[in-house]
C-alpha atoms as a printed R data frame, in Angstrom:
    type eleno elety resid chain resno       x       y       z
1   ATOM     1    CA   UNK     A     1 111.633  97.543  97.294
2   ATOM     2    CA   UNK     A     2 114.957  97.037  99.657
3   ATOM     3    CA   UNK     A     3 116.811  98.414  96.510
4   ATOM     4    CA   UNK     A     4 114.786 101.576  95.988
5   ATOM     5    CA   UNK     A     5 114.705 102.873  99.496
6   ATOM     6    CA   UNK     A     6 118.392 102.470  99.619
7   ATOM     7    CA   UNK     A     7 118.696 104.565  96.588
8   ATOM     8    CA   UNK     A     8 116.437 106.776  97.978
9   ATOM     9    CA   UNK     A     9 117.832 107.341 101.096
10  ATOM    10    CA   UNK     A    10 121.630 107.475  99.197
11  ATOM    11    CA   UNK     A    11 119.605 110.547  96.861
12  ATOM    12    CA   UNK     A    12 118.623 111.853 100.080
13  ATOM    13    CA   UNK     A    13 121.660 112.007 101.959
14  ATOM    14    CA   UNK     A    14 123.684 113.247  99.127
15  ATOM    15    CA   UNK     A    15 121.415 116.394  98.999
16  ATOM    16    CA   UNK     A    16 121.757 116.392 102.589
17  ATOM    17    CA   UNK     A    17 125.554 116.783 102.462
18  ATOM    18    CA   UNK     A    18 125.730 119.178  99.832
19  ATOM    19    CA   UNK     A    19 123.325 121.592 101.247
20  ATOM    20    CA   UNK     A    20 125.089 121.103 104.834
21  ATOM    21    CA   UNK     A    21 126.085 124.253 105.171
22  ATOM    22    CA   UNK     A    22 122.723 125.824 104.525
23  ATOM    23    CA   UNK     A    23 120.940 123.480 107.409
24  ATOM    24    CA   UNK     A    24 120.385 126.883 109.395
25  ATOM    25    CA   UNK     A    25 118.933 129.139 106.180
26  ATOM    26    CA   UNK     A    26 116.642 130.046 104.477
27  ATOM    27    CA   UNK     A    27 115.227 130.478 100.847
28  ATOM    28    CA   UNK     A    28 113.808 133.224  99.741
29  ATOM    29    CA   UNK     A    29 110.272 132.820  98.051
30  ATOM    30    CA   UNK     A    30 107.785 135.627  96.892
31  ATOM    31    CA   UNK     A    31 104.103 134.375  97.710
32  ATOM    32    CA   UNK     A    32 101.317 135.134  95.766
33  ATOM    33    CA   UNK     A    33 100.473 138.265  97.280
34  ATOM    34    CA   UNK     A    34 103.628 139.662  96.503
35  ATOM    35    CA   UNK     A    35 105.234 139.015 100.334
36  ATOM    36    CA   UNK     A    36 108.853 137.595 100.655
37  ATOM    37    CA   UNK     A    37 108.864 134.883 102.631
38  ATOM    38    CA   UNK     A    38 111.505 132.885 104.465
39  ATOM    39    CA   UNK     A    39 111.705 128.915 103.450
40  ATOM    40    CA   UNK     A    40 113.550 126.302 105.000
41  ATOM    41    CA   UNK     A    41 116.361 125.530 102.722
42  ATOM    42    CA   UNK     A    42 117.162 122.206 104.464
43  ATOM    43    CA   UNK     A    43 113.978 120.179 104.074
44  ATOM    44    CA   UNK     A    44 114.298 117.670 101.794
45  ATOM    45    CA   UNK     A    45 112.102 114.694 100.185
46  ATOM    46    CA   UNK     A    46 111.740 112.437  97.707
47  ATOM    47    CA   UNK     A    47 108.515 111.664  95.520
48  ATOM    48    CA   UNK     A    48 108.865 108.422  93.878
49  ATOM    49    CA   UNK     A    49 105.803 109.734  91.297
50  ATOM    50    CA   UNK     A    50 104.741 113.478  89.828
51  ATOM    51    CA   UNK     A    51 102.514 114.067  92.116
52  ATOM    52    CA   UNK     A    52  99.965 116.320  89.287
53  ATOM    53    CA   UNK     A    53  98.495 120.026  90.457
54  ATOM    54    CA   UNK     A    54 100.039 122.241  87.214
55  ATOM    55    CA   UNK     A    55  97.428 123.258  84.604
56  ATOM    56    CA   UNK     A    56  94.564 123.153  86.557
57  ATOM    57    CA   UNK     A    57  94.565 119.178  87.174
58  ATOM    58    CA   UNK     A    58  93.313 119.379  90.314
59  ATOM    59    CA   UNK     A    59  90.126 121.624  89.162
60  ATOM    60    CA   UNK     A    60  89.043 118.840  87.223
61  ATOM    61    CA   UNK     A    61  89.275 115.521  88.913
62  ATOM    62    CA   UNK     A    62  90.981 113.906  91.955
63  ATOM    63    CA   UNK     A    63  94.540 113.901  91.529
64  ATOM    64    CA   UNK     A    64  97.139 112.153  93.517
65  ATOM    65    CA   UNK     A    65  98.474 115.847  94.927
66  ATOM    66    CA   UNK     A    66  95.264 115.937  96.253
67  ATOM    67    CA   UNK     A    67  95.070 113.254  97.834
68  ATOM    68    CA   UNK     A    68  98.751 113.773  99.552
69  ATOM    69    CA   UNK     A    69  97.685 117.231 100.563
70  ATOM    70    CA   UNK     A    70  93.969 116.718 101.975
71  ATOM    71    CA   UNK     A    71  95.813 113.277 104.004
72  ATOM    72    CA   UNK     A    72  98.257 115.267 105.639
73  ATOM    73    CA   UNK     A    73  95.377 117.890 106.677
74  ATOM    74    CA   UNK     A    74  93.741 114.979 108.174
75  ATOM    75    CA   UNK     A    75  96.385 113.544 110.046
76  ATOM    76    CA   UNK     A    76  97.060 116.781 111.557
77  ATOM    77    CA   UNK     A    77  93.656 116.464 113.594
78  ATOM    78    CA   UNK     A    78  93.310 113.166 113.726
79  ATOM    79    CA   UNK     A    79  96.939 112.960 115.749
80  ATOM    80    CA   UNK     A    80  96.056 115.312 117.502
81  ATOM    81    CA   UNK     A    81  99.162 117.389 116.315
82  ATOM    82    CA   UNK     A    82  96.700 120.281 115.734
83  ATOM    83    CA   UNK     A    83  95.945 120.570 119.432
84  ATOM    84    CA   UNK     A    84  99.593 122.562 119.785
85  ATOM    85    CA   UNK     A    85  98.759 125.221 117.074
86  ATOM    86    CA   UNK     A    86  95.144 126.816 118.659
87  ATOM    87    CA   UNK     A    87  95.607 130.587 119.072
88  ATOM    88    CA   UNK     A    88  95.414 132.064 122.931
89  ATOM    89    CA   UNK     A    89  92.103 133.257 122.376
90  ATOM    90    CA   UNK     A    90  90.937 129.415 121.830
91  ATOM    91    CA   UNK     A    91  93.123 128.330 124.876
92  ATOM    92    CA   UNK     A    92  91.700 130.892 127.095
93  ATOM    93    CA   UNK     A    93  87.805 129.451 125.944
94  ATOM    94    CA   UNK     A    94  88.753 125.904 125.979
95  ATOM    95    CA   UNK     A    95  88.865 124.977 122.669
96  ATOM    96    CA   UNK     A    96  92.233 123.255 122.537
97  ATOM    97    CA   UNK     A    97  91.366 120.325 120.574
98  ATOM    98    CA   UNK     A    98  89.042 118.537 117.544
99  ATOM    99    CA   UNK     A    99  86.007 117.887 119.090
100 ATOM   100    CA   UNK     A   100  85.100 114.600 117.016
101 ATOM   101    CA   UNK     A   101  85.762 111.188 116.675
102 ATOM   102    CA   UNK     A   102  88.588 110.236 114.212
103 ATOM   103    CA   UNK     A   103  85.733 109.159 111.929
104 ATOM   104    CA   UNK     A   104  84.003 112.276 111.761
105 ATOM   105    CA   UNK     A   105  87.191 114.337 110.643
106 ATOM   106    CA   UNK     A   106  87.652 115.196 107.261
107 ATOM   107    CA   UNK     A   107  89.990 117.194 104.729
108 ATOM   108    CA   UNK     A   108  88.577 119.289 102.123
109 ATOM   109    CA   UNK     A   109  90.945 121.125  99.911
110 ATOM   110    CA   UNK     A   110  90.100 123.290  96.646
111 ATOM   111    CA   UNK     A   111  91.814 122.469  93.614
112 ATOM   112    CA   UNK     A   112  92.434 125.859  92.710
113 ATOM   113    CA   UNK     A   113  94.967 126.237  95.545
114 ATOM   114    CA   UNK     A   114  96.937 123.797  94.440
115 ATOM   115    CA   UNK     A   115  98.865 125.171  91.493
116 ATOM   116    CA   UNK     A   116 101.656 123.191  90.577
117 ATOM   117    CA   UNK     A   117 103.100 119.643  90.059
118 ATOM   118    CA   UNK     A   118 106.001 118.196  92.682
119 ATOM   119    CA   UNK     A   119 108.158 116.622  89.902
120 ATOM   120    CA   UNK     A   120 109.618 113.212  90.500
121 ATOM   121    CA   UNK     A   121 113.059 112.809  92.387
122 ATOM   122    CA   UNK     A   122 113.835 115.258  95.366
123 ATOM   123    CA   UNK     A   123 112.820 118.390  95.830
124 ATOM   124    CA   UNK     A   124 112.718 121.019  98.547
125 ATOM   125    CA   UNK     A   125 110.332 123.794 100.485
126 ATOM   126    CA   UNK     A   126 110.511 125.785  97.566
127 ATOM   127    CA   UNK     A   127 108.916 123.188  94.860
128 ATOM   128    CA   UNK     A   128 106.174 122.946  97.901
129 ATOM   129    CA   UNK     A   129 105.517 126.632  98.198
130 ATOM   130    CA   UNK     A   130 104.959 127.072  94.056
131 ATOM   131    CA   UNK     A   131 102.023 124.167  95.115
132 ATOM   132    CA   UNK     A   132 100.637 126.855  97.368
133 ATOM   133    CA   UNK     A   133 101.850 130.303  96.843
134 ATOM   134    CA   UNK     A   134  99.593 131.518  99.255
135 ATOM   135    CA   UNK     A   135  99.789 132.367 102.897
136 ATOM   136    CA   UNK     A   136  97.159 129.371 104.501
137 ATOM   137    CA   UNK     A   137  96.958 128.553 107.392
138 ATOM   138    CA   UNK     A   138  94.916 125.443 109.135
139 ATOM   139    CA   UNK     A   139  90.968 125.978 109.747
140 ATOM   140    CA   UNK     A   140  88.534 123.617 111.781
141 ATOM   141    CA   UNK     A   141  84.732 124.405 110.920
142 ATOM   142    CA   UNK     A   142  82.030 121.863 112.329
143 ATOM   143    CA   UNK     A   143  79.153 121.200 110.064
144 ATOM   144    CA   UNK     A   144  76.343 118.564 109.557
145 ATOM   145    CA   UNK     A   145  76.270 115.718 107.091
146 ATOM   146    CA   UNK     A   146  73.799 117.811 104.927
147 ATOM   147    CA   UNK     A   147  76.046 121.101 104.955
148 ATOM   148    CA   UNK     A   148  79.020 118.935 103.964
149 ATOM   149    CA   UNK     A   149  77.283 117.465 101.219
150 ATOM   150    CA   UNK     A   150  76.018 121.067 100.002
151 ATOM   151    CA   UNK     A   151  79.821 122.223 100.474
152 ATOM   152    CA   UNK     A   152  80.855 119.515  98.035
153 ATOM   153    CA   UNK     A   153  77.439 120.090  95.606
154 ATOM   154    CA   UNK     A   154  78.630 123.596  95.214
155 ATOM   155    CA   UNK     A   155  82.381 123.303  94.896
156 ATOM   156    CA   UNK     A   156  81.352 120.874  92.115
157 ATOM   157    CA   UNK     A   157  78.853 122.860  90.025
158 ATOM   158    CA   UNK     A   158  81.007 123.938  87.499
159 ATOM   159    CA   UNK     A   159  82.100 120.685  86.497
160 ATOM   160    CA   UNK     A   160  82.889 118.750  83.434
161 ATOM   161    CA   UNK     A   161  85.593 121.320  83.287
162 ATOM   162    CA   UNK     A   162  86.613 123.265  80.019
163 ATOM   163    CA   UNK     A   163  88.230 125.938  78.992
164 ATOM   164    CA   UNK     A   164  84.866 127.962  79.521
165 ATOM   165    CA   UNK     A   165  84.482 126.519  83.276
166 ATOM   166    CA   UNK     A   166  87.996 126.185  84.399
167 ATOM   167    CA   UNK     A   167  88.334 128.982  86.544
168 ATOM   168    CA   UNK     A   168  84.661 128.363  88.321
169 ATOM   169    CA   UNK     A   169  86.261 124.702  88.602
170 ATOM   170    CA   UNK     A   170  88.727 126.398  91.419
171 ATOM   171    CA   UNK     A   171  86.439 125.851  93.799
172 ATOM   172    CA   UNK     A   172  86.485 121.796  93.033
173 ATOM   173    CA   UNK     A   173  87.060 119.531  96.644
174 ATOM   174    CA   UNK     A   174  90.291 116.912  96.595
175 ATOM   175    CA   UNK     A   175  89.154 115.207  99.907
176 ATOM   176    CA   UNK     A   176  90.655 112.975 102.617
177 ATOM   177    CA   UNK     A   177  88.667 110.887 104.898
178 ATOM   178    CA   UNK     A   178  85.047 110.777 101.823
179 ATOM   179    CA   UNK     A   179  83.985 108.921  98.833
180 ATOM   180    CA   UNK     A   180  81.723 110.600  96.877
181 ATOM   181    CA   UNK     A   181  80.547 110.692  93.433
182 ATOM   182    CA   UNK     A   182  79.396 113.865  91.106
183 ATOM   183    CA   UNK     A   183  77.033 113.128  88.338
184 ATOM   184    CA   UNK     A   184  77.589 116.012  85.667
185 ATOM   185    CA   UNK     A   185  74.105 114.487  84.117
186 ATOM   186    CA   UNK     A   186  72.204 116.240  86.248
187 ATOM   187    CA   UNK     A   187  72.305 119.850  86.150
188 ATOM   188    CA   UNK     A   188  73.695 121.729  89.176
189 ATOM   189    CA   UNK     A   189  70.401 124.244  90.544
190 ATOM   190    CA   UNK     A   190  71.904 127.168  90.736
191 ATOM   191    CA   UNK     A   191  70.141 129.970  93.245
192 ATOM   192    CA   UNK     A   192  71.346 133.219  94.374
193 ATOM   193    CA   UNK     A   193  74.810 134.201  92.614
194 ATOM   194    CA   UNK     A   194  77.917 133.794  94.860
195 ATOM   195    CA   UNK     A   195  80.875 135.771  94.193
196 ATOM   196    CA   UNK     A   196  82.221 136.432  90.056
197 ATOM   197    CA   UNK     A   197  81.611 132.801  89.399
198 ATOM   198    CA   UNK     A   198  79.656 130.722  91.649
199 ATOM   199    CA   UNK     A   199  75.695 129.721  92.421
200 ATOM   200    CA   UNK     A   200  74.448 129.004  95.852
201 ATOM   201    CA   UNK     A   201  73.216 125.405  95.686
202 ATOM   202    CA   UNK     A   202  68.690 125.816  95.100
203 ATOM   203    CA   UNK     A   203  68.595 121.873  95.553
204 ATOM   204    CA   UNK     A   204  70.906 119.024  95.758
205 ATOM   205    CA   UNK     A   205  71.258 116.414  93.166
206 ATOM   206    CA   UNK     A   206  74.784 116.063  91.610
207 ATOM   207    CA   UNK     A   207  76.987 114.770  94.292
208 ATOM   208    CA   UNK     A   208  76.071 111.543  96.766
209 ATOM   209    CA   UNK     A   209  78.639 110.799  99.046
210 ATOM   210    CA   UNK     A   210  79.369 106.744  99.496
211 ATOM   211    CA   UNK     A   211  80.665 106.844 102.846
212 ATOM   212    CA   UNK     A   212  83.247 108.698 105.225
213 ATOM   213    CA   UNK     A   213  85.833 106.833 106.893
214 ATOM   214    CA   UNK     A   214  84.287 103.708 105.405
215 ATOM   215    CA   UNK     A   215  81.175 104.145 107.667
216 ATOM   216    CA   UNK     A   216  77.443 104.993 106.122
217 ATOM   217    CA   UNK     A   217  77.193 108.691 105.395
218 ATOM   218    CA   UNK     A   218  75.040 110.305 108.118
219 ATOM   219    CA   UNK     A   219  73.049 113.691 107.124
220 ATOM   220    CA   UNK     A   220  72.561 114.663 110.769
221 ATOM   221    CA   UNK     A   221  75.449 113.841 112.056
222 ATOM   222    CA   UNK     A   222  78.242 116.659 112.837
223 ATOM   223    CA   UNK     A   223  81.726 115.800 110.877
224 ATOM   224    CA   UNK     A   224  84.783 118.102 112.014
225 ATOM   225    CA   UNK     A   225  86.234 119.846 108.207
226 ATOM   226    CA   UNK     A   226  89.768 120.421 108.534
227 ATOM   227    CA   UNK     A   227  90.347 123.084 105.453
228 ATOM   228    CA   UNK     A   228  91.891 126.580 104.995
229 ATOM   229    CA   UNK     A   229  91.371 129.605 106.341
230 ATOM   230    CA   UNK     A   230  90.337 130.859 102.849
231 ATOM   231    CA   UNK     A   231  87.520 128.310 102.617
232 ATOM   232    CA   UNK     A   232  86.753 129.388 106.428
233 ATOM   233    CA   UNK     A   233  86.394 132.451 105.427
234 ATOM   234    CA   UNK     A   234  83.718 131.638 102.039
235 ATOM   235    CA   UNK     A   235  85.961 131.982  99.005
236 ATOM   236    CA   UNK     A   236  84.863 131.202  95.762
237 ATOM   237    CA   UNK     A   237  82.114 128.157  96.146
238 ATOM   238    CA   UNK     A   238  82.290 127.527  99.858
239 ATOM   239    CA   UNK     A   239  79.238 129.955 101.311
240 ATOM   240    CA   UNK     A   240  78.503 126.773 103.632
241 ATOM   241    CA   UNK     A   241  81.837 127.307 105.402
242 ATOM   242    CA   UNK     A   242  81.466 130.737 106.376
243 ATOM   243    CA   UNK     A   243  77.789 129.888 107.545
244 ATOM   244    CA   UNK     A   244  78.579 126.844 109.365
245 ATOM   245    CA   UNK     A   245  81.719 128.071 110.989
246 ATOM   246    CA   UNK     A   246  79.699 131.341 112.150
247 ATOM   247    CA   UNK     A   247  77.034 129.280 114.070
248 ATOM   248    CA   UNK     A   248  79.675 127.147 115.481
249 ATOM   249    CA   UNK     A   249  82.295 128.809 118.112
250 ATOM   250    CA   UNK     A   250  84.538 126.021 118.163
251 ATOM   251    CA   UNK     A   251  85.053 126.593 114.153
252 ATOM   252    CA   UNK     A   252  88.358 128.318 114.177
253 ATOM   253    CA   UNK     A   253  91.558 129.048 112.164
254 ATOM   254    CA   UNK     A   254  94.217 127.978 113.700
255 ATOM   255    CA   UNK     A   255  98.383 128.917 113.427
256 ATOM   256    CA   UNK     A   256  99.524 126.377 111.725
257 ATOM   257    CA   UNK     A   257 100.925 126.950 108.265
258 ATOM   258    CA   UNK     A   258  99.156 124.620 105.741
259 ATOM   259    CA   UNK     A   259 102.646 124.334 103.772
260 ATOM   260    CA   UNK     A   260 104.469 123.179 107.627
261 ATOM   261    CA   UNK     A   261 101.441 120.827 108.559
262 ATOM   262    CA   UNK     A   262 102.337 119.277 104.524
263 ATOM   263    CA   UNK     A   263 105.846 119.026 106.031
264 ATOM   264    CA   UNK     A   264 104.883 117.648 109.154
265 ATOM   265    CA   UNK     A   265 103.284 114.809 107.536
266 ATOM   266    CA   UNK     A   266 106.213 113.921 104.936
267 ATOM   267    CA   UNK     A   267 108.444 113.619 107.706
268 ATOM   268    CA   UNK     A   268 106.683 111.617 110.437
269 ATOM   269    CA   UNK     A   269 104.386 109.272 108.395
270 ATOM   270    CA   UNK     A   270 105.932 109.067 105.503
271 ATOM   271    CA   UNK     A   271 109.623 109.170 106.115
272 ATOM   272    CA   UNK     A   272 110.497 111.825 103.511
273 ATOM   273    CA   UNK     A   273 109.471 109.609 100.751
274 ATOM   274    CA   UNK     A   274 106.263 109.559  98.752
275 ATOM   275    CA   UNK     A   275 105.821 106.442  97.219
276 ATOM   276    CA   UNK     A   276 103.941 103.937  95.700
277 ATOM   277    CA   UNK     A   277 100.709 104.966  97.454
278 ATOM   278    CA   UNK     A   278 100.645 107.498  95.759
279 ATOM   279    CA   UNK     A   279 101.615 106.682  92.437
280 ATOM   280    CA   UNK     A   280  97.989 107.259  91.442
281 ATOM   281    CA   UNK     A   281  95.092 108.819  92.969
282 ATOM   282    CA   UNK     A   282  93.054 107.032  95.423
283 ATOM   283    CA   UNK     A   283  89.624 106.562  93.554
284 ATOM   284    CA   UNK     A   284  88.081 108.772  96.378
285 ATOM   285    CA   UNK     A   285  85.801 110.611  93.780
286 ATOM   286    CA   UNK     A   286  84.178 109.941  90.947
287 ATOM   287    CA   UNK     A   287  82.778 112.380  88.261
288 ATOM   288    CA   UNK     A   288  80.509 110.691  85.257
């Protein structure tokens, strides 16, 4: 173990030194809307692993990506890191902070926004921004035990997925924070169409969720969602977010850049190098 973060940290300063001169630039990247944006040439990792979100992997099953992304989304609140990135609009009302315990905040994060592997060895802010080519920023929304457990019924009612499902399968939850288990058995109830391919959930009966933050799942109780603005706002499955953020005033999207906060968490918990933890996902869902 001694051996391999030597060699990591030798990898690591080597591309440090060569890309010296570049420490104050930038990269350019175009975004998926078609926007040039400005990257950070001088951040630097190392992933010990592929960490798997190319060809859809993430639409159908946890994946370790997943679990990387929807930990560092979590950290962010539960450090209470987030607290600096609330707009002036939320400072001037007060709402400054996550207003939950650290075992009522969660991370949910759709597969379809995660859109391409980080290959093993180092790699840089642009192999992060081809994982999200999109603009996201940070969103809090506040919802019950029963709305979370719709949220994750309907981002998983497209599932087994196949060629015929995959793109409904976008709107599949990597999570951070929940256990929970979709049984593809049962058939998902769909209601009142949402969007080009998505079903408000009639009932519930496909997903149970085996705890959150290793503590019994409570139904009534109100668990803080730390997502992205996109899911905020309702796309594709996630009709329960807009709802539940709209009843809630201390919902909000905050400044933060989802692709920084991913940043944020490389560097201070994990030291720049994603290792053995995960090597494979964390057995935080199961789909039978």
């Amino acid at each position: 173990m001694n051996i391999m973060k030597k060699t990591v940290s030798t990898i690591l300063a080597l591309g440090m030194c060569l890309s010296v001169a570049a420490a104050e630039k930038t990269v350019s990247f175009t975004d998926a809307h078609g926007n040039t944006v400005e990257l950070d040439a001088s951040l630097q990792a190392y992933a010990n692993c592929t960490l798997l979100g190319a060809d859809s992997a993430a639409r159908g099953g946890e994946t370790n990506l997943g679990d990387l992304w929807t930990d560092a989304l979590r950290w962010f609140a539960v450090s209470g890191t987030i607290g600096e990135y609330f707009d002036e609009d939320d400072v001037t009302a007060g709402n400054t902070f996550v207003d939950a315990d650290a075992d009522h905040i969660v991370a949910l994060w759709n597969g379809g926004n995660l859109r391409a592997d980080i290959p093993e060895g180092v790699f840089g802010a642009e192999e992060l921004a081809q994982v999200l080519p999109y603009p996201n920023k940070v969103a809090v929304v506040y919802m019950t035990g029963a709305q979370l457990k719709e949220a994750l019924e309907a981002a998983s009612q497209a599932l087994p997925m196949t060629e015929e499902s995959e793109a409904a399968c976008a709107s599949f939850m990597q999570v951070s924070g929940i256990v929970y288990t979709v049984d593809t058995s049962v058939a998902y109830d769909a209601g009142e169409a949402y969007g080009e391919h998505w079903f408000r959930a009639e009932s519930l009966g496909r997903v149970t969720v085996e705890e959150v933050n290793g503590l019994p799942f409570d139904p009534n109780a109100v668990y803080a969602v730390i997502t992205s603005n996109a899911n905020f706002n309702g796309m594709d499955s996630s009709y329960i977010f807009r709802e539940a953020q709209e009843a809630d005033p201390k919902s909000t999207v905050t400044t933060a850049v989802v692709r920084d906060v991913i940043w944020m968490y490389i560097g201070s918990e994990l030291d720049n190098v994603i290792g053995e933890g995960y090597a494979e996902s964390a057995g935080r869902i199961t789909i039978r």
